[in-house]
N, C-alpha and C positions, 0 to 999 in steps of 0.2 A: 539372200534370195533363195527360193527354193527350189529344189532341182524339178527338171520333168522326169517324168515315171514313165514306162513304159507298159509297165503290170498295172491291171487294173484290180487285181483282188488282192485285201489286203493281206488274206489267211496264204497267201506265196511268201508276203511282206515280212509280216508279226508274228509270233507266235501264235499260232491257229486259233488255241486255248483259248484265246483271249475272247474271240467270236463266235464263242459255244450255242446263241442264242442266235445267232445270222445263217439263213442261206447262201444270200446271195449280198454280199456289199460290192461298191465299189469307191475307188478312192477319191473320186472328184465328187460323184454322187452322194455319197455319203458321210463327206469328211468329218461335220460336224459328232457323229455319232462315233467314226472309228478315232477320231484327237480325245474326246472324253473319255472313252475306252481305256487310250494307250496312257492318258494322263492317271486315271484311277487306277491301274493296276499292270503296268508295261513294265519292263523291267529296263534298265540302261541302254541296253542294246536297242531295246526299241524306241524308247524317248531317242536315240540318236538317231535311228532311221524316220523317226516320225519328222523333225526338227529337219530331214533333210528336203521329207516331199512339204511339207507344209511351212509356210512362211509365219513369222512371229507374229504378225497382225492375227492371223488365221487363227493362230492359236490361243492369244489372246480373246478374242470374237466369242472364242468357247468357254472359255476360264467365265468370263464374265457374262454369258449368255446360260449357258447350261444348269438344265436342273437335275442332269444325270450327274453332276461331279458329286463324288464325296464333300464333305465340310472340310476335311484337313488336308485333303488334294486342291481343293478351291485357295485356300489360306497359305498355303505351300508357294502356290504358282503365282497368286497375287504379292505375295512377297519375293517372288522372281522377279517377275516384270514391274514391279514398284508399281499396284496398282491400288489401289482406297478399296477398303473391305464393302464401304456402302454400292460401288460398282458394280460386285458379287454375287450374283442373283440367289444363289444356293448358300451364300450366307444372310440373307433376311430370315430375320426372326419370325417373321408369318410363315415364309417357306417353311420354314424347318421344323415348325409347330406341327405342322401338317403331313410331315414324313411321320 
């Protein structure tokens, strides 16, 4: 289960860097956009702080919802969580035609 947070900005949380394109996020309001983030380009530190506020449904929800994942971040994590590639939304071959 995931912990509660008391910080609501991620850029205290994660490495700032990572939010270069954000003013203003926040961690409940935003989750979906800051878990694609940290999944595409977080470094361990952060995948463990992330795994701590966000629960594995959560992050699953993204893996398999989001069209901000990379292909080989998406493919990575669905083979984490033992999930069918056709699940993937950012690996359908129409998506990715269109990138």
């Amino acid at each position: 289960m995931a912990i509660k947070i008391r910080i609501r900005d991620p850029k205290h949380i994660f490495n700032s860097a990572l939010f270069w394109d954000a003013d203003k996020i926040k961690i409940l309001e935003n989750k979906n956009y800051i878990i694609a983030r940290i999944l595409n380009f977080g470094s361990p530190e952060d995948l463990k702080i992330l795994r701590s506020i966000y629960s594995n449904d959560e992050i699953i929800k993204v893996v398999k919802m989001s069209k901000e994942l990379l292909p080989l971040t998406a493919n990575f994590w669905a083979i984490y969580f033992h999930l069918p590639q056709e699940e993937i939304t950012c690996l359908y071959n129409s998506y990715q035609n269109t990138r």
